[in-house]
N, C-alpha and C positions, 0 to 999 in steps of 0.2 A: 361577511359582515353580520353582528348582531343584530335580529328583526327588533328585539325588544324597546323600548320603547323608552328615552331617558327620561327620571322625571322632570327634567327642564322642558324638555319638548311636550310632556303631556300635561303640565300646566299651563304651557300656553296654548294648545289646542285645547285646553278646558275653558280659559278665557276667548278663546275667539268663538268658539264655539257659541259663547253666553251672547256675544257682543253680535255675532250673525243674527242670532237669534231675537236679542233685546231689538235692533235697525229693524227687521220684520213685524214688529209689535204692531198693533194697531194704536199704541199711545206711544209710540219714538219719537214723536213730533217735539213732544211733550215733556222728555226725559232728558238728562244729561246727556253732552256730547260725548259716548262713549269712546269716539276715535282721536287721537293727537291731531289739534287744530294748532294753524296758525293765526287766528284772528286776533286772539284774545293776547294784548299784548303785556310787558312786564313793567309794573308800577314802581319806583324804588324812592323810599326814603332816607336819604343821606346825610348823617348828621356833619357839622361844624369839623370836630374832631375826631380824633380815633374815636371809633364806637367801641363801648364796654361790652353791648349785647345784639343779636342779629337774629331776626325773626322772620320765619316766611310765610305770607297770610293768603288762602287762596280766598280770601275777599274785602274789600276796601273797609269795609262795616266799622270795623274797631278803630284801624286808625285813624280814619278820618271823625269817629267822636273823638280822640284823643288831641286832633286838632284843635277840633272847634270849641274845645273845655278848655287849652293850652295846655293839657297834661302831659303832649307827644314827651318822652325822655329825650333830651340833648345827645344823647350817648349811643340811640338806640340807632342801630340799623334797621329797616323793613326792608322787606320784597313782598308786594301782591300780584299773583297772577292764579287765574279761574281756570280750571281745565287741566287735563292731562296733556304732559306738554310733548314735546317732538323733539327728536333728537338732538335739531340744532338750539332749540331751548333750553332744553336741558342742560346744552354747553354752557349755552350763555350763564342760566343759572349757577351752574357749578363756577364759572369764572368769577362773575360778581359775588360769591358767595365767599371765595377763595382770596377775594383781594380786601374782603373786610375782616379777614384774620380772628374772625369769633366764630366759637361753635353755632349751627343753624338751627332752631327749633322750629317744626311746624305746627302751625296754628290754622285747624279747620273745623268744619262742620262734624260732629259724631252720626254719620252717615256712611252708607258706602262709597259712594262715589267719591269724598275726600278720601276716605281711607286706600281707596284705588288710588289715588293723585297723590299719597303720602310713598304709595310700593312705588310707583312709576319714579317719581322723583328721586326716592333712596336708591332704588336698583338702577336706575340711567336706563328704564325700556318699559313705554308704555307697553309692550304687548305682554308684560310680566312671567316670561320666558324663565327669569330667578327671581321671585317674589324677595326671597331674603336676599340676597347681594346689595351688597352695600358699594355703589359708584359714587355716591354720596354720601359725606358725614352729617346728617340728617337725624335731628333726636324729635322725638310725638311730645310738642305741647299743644296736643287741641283738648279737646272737652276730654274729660276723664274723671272718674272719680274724685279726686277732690275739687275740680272746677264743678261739680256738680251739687258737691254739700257746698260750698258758696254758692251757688244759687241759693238752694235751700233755705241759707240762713239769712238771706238777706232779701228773700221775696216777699214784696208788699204784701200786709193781710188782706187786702180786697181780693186776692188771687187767690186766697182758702188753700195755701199748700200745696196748689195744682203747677208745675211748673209747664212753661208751654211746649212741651214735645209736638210731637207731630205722627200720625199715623203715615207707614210706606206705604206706597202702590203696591200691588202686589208683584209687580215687575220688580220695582225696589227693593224688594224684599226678595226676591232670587237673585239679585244682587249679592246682598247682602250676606246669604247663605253661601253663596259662591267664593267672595272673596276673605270669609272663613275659613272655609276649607282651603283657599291656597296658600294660607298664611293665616293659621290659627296664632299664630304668637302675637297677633295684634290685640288680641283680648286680654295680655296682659299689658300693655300699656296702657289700655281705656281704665281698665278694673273690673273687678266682679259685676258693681251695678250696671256700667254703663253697655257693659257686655251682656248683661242681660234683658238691657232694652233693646238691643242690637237682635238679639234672638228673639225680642219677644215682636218686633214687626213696630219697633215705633227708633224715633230720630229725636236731635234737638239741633238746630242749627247759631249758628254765629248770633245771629241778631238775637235768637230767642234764650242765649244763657251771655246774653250783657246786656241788652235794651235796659235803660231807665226805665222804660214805663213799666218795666217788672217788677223792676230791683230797687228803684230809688235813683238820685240825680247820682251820687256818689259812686256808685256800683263802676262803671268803666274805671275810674281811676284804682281803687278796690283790685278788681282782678287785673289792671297793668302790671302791680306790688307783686299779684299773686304769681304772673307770669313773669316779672320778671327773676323772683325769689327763686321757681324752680328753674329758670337756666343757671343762678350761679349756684344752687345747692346739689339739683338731679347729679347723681353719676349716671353716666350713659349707659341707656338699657339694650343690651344686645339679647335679641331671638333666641326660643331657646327652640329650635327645628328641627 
């Protein structure tokens, strides 16, 4: 038998490796759940009718201001669930994903840990064993370059141009460089900028590229348009690995 080493096998001994490593930290406490939990359960929005569009958010933030504005779309599908899911979630996901008969966008955080929860979810294996296998038909609408120049353009002047990022732990940030290297094709979805906040040690998450009190009252409804525009316009971007 060949000793050598497949790269599926040696990216995920690259990942567990990080994840042995990150549970030993002195701030783990502290940090995202790097292991497939079963707590964190699946939230689903079900529209009236056939849904036009189907979105999967790992956090409640957006939809429920689209709620409480009454901007939710009649048409839309959601799913929110937090965390890297497990394989029977996984299922479940891909089922309910399957019976709403629209293509799936995810929508998260420009962080690493969404971006681990975006390979988990596409490839069907938190332990990221094929970072690019696709188990799932799953396309990247989280923050990206142009959800970024809408911020941009629409951030209150009291905020002088500053948009609120956020600086990584430095745990985070070997995160972050890790699941680069397992899957450098991810920086072509975000974009140039957003990739280079990514390398430069800094994040933006859900709440900090929609809150009103950034952008304005109108801002959530604003980038719904936006995201809903790139599901019917995007053709689907495949890796190029």
């Amino acid at each position: 038998m060949n000793g050598k080493m497949t790269p599926a096998r040696s990216k995920a001994r690259t990942w567990r490796g990080f994840r042995a490593h990150a549970l030993r930290s002195p701030v783990a406490d502290r940090y995202e759940p790097l292991r497939a939990e079963t707590w964190s359960s699946v939230k689903l929005y079900v529209p009236k009718n056939a849904p036009r569009f189907s979105l999967f958010f790992t956090r409640r933030y957006l939809c429920q201001l689209w709620v409480e504005s009454g901007d939710f779309p009649e048409r839309l599908f959601a799913m929110v669930r937090y965390g890297l899911p497990t394989r029977a979630y996984f299922e479940l996901i891909k089922l309910v994903a399957d019976r709403a008969r629209r293509p799936l966008g995810f929508v998260g955080d420009l962080d690493p840990f969404d971006l681990t929860t975006f390979l988990a979810l596409r490839s069907g294996d938190p332990d990221l064993r094929r970072p690019a296998h696709r188990a799932l038909e799953l396309s990247y609408r989280g923050i990206d370059d142009r959800w970024l120049e809408l911020c941009e353009r629409h951030l209150l002047p009291r905020w002088k141009g500053a948009l609120p990022l956020i600086k990584m732990s430095s745990l985070e940030q070997e995160h972050a460089e890790l699941i680069i290297r397992l899957a450098p094709w991810l920086l072509e979805l975000t974009g140039p900028r957003c990739a280079g906040l990514l390398r430069s040690g800094m994040k933006l998450e859900l709440e900090g590229a929609s809150n009103p009190a950034f952008y304005g009252n109108g801002f959530p409804k604003r980038l719904l348009a936006h995201l809903l525009l790139r599901s019917r316009q995007d053709p689907e971007k495949h890796p190029s690995h």
